[in-house]
N, C-alpha and C positions, 0 to 999 in steps of 0.2 A: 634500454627503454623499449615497452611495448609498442608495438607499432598497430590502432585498429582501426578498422574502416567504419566508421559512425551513420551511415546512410541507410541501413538500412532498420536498427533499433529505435529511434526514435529520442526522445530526452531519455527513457528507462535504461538506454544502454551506456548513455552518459552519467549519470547516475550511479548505477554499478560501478563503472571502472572507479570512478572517485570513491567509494566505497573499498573497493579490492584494494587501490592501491594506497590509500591511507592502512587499512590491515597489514598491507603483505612488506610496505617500504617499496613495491615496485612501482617505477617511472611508467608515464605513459603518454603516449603523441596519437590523438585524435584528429583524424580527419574526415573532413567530408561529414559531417553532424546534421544529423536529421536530412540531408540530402532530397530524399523524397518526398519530404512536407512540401505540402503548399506557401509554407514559410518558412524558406530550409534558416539553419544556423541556431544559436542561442537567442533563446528569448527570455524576459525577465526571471521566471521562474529557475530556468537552466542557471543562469547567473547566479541568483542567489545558493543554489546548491556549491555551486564551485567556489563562491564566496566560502559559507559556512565551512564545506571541506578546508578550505586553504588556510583558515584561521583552526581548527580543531589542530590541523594536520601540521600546520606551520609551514606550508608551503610554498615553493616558487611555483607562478604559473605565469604563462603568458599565452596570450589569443583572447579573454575572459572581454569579451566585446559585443557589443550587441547585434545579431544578425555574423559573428564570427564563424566558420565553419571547419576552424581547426584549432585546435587546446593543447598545448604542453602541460602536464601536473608532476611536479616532482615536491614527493611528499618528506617531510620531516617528521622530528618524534609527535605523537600525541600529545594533548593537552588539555584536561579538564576546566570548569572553571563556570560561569555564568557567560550566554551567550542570546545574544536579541537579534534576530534576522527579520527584517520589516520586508515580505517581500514586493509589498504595493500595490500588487493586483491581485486577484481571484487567482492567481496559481497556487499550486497545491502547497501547504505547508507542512504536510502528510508525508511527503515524496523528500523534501527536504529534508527531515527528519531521520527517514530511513536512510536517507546516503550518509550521516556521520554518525549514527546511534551503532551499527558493527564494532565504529573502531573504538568509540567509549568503551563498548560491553569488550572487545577481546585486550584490550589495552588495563581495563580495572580501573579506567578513571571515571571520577563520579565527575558530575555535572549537570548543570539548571539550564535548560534549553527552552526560550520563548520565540513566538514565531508568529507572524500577521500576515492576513494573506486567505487563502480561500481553507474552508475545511471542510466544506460539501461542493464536490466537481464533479460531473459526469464521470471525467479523465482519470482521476484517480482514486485511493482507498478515502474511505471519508473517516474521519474524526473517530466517529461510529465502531465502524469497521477494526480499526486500530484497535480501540480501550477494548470490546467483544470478541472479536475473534484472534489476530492478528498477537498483540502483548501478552493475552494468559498462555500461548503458548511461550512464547521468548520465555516466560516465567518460570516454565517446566524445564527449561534449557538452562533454567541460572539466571538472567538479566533480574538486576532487580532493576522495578522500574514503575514512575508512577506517569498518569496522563489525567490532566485538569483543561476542558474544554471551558476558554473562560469565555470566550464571544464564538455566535455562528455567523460564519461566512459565505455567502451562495456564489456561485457565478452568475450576472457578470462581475458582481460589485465589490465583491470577495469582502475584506474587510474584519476578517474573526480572529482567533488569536486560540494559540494553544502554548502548554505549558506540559515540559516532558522533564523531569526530575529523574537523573544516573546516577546509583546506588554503586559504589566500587561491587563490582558482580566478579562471580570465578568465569572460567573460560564456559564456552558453550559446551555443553553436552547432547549425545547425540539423542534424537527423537525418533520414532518408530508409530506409524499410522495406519495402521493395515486397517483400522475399522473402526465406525465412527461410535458402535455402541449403541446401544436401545435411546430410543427418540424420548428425552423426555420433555419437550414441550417446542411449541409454536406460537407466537407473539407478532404482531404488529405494530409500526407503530408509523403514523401521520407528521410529519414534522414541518411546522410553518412560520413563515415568516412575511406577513405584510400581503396575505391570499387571506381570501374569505373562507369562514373554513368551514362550510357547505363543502367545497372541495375534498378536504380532508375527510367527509365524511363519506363524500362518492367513492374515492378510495377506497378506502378500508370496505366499505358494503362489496365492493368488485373482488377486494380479498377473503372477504367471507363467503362469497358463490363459489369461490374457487379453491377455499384451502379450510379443513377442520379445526377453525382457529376458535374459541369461545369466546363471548361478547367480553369477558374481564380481561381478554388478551389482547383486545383492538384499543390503543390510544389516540389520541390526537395529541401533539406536543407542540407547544409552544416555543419556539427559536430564542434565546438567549443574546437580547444587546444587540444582534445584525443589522446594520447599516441598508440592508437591500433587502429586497425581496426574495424568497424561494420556497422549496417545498421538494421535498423527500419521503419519500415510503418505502421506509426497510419490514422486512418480515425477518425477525428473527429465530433461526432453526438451534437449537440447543440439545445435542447428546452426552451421551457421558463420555464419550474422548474429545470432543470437541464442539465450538459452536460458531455456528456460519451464520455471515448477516450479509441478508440480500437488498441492494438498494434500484430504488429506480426514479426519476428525477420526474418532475412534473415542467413543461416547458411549455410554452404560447405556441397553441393551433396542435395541441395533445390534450385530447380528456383524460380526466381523471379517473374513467372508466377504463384508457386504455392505458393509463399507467398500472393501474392494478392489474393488469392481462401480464402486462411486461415482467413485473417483478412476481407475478405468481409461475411464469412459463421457467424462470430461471430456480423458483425452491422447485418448482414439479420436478424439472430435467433432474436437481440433486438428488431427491431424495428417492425417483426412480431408480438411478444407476446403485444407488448403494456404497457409493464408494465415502470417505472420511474428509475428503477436499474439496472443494469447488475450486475449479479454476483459477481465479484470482488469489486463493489463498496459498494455492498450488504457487506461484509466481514468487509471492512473498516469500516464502520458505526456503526456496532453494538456495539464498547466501546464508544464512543461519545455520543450516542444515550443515552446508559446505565448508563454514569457518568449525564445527562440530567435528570433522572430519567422517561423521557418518547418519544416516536418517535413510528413513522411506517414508513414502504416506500411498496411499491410493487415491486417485482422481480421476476427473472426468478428461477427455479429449483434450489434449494443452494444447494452450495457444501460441503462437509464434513466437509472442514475448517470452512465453516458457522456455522455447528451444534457442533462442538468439544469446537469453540470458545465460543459460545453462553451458553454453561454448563458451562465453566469458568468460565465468566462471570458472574454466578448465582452464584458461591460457595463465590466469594467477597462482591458483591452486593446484597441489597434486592432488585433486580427485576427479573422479571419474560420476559420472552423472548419466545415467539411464533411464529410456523411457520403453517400459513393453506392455504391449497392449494387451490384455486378458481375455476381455472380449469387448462387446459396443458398448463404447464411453464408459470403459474401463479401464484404467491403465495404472500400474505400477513405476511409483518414480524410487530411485534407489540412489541415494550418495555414497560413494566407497573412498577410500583411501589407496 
């Protein structure tokens, strides 16, 4: 049984391991979980992942508590089948998702996966993010896989529902990203819920001073069913290796001026550096990659999550995970076997 220190990854590193060790068959004892949060231990969200794991995976766990700060997970075979995970709050149903979607896809078992709960969070990949950037690549890699956003969900009030259908897939194959290819477009888009949408339209004008977007490319969207209030403004970058969606949330005592600054400073920094990845999508990749046994892509400066993960990721797998910088906020990531 692995033995890891959970204190200082946060839920993403809880997450992982129930991923890895649904994949690999390997045990694992967690402690010390989120430690350094301001609310150390499992909280609902964490729960439901360990839930979902335990039932894909069919396994024994024990700590699965709320505010617990240490997890046993010993994983059994996989298990396809129809699965409803009501998480009850605004936590992510995105992040859920991705802790048992690995072992369907390397396992070959298909499966109807429903999920309520939040699906635009500050904290994690949004809804968005997944169907745009995130799943066409898994698709390149074999996953077959489909994603139906049927309610949107805001923080705090969460409340939306997604709907991820597993196609019996072959094994991952490996991905290779050294360059993201000629730009072929830039898009906006406003997305609201229960906001007047004057808002939405300061927005978008704040991304128009700041990004060569054309007026057919600025939407304003109307939110789907959500129970609460919210508002999101993704700018979406589209190349021919790939396509990166940038989000930035609109929250009480932030203009809508200075959310367009926000999510215009994060396409500026990408499309400066020239590399194929942003950041977060650099983060998502590297179990994919790793379960592939081989990938690169090019990305910006990685974040801790990058590196926390990426050691996990070693102590399951025999691969080796590299990060070497090229130049400023340039960096090559490499998985080897």
């Amino acid at each position: 049984m692995l033995e890891i220190d959970g204190q200082d990854g946060g839920g993403q590193l809880l997450r992982t391991a129930l991923a890895l060790s649904l994949c690999t068959g390997e045990s694992f004892r967690m402690e010390r979980i989120r430690a350094r949060r301001a609310r150390p231990g499992l909280m609902r969200q964490h729960l439901t992942a360990v839930q979902a794991a335990s039932q894909v995976g069919a396994a024994q766990v024990s700590g699965a508590e709320p505010g617990a700060t240490t997890l046993e997970f010993i994983p059994g075979p996989i298990r396809g089948g129809d699965y409803h995970w009501p998480i009850g709050t605004a936590g992510s149903t995105t992040l859920v998702l991705q802790t048992v979607l690995p072992a369907l896809w390397l396992a070959g078992q298909p499966a109807r996966l429903r999920l309520e709960g939040g699906t635009h969070n500050p904290l994690a990949p949004s809804a968005d993010f997944l169907a745009e950037s995130f799943l066409p690549l898994l698709r390149r890699m074999g996953l077959g896989v489909s994603l139906q956003l049927e309610r949107h969900g805001f923080y705090p009030v969460g409340g939306g529902a997604l709907l991820l259908e597993v196609a019996a897939s072959e094994k991952p194959a490996p991905l290779h990203l050294p360059e993201r290819g000629a730009l072929c477009g830039l898009s906006a888009t406003a997305l609201m819920s229960s906001v007047p949408g004057r808002v939405g339209e300061r927005e978008l004008d704040a991304v128009r001073r700041r990004l060569p977007i054309a007026d057919e490319h600025r939407h304003i969207r109307q939110a789907t069913g959500s129970p609460g209030p919210g508002n999101a403004l993704m700018v979406r970058v589209e190349s021919a290796e790939v396509c990166e969606l940038f989000t930035a949330f609109g929250e009480r005592g932030v203009s809508a001026e200075r959310v367009g600054e926000l999510v215009c400073d994060e396409v500026r920094s990408y499309l400066d550096s020239g590399v194929a990845v942003g950041p977060y999508l650099a983060d998502q990749l590297l179990l994919p990659l790793a379960l592939a046994g081989a990938g690169s892509f090019s990305t910006q400066t990685p974040t801790s999550h990058a590196r926390t993960n990426a050691a996990l990721i070693e102590k399951f797998l025999p691969v080796q995970i590299d990060f070497e910088e090229q130049q400023h906020d340039r960096w090559q990531v490499t998985v080897s076997s």
